[in-house]
N, C-alpha and C positions, 0 to 999 in steps of 0.2 A: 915669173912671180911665184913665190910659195907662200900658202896658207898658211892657218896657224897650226890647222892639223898635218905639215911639212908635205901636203900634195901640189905639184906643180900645177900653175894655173896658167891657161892663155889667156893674155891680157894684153890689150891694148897700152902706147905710149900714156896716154892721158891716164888710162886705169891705173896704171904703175906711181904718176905721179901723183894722183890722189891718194892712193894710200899712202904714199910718201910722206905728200905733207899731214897727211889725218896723224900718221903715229911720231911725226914730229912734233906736232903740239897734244896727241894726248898718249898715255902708255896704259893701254886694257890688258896688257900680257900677265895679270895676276889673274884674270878671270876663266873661268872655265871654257875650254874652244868651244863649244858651241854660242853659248852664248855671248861671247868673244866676237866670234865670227858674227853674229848677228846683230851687235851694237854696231862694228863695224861698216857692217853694210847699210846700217841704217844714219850713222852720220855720214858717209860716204855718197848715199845720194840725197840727202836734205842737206847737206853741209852746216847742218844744227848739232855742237859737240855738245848741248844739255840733256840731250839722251843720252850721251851715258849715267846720268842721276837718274833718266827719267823712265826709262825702259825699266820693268819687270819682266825679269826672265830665271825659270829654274831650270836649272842644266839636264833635272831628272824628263821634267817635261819637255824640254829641246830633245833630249836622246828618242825618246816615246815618238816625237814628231817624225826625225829621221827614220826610226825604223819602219814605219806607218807609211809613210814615202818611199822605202824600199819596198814595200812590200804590196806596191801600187792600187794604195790607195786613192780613191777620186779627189781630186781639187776642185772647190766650188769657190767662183770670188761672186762678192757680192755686187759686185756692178760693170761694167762695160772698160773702164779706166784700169782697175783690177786686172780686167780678165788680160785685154790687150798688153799689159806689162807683163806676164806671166809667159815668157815664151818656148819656156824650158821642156815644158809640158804640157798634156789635152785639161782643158779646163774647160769646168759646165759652168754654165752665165745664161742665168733666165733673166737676167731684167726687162732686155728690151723685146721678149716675145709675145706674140699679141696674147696668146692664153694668159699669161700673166695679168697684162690690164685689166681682160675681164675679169680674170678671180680677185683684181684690187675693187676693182667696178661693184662684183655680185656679194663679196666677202667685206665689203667697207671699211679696206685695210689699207694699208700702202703696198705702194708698186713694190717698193724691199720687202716690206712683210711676205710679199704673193709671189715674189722670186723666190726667196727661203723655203718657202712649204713647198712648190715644184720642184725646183735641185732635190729636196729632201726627200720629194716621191721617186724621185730618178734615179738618186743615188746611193737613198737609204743611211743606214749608221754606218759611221766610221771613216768617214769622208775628213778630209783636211781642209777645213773652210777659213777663206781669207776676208776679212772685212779690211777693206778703207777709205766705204765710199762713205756711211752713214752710220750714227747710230741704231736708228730701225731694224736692218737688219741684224746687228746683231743680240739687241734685245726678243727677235724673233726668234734665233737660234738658242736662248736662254729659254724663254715659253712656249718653243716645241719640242723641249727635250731631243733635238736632233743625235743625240749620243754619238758625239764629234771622236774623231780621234784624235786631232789638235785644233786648237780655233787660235788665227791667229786677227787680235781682236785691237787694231790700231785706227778707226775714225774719226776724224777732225771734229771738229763744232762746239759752240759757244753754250748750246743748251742740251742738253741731255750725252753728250761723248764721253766725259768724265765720269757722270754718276753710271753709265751704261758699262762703262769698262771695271770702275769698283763691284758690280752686278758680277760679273764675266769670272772677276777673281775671285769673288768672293762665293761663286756655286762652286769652289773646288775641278771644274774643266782645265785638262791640262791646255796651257794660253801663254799665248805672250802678249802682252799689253805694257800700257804706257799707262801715267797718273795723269798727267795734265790733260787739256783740253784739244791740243795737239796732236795731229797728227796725219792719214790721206793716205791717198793709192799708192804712190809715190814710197812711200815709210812701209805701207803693209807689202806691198813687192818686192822691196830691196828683205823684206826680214825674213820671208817667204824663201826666195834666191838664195838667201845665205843656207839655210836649209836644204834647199832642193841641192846645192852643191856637194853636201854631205853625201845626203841619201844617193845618187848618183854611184858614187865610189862606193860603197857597201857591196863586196861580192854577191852575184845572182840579182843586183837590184834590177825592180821591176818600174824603177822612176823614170822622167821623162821618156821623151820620143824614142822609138826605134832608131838603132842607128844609121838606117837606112832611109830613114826620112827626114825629106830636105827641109824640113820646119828645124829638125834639129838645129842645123848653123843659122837661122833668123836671128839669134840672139845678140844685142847689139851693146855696147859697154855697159850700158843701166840694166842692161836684162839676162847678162850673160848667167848661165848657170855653177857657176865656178863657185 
């Protein structure tokens, strides 16, 4: 299988077929590869083709992403769901550690809020953080100034997901997000993946796993790093 940026990808039968049928019924080839690549991946594993309306993405901030990931940068998801889909690469995930609950406990914040400030002591600025478990978190990475290197900011939910993502776009961070209310681990993974495949292929990249460790090949059609 070839990309759009004409790199050969291993892919499974099924993988091959899915893109099959995605670019039989839709044609994204006017848009920029990155963000090409990244609509793609994300109707690919929702099999929802209203993201291509529905996704914001600037190509200038997709390129920023990849280099950021070439140049190994830390990945932080915001929740458990996240992290596990991420297979490409070492990703930090405080949610379910007990420091966290206490700083939710002593701090009278949420469990997302008290994950975000930990990642953020651990990993400091310039981190590539993935949200798509909650909005919480990433209204927390908005009011602690974490000075992200990309946030990629796609949470589901009926109350506050929407107005939190309008927030996201509209502090100027370079992001990729969605309008609707729409969205999950699931969506913020595949959008992620589409990126980490880039940055991967950048000469001297410093993304994912060493090639000599066996985490490397875990990756399984949804999570492949391609």
């Amino acid at each position: 299988m070839t990309g759009a940026d004409g790199a050969n990808i291993a892919a499974s039968p099924v993988l091959e077929e899915s893109y099959r049928i995605l670019r039989s019924r839709i044609d994204l080839s006017r848009l920029p590869k990155f963000s090409r690549d990244v609509t793609e991946r994300v109707i690919h594993a929702s099999a929802d083709f209203d993201y291509f309306t529905d996704l914001v993405c600037d190509e200038g901030s997709l390129s920023d992403a990849v280099a950021a990931l070439a140049a190994g940068a830390p990945v932080i998801a915001d929740t458990a769901m996240v992290s596990a889909g991420i297979t490409g690469c070492p990703v930090l995930c405080k949610i379910n550690e007990p420091l966290t609950q206490r700083l939710a406990r002593t701090a009278s914040i949420s469990r997302a809020a008290a994950a975000v400030r930990l990642a953020f002591g651990e990993a400091g600025p310039g981190a590539v953080w993935v949200v798509g478990g909650g909005w919480a978190a990433l209204a927390e990475i908005l009011n602690r100034r974490v000075e992200p290197a990309f946030v990629i900011g796609l949470p589901a939910g009926l109350v506050g997901a929407a107005e939190t993502k309008d927030a996201l776009r509209a502090s100027g961070l370079p992001c990729v997000s969605n309008a609707s209310d729409k969205g999950g681990p699931a969506v913020a993974v595949a959008a992620f993946n589409a990126l980490l495949g880039h940055a991967v292929t950048v000469p001297g990249s410093r993304a994912g796993w060493a090639p000599e460790d066996p985490r490397a090949a875990a990756a399984d059609d949804d999570g492949a790093i391609w």
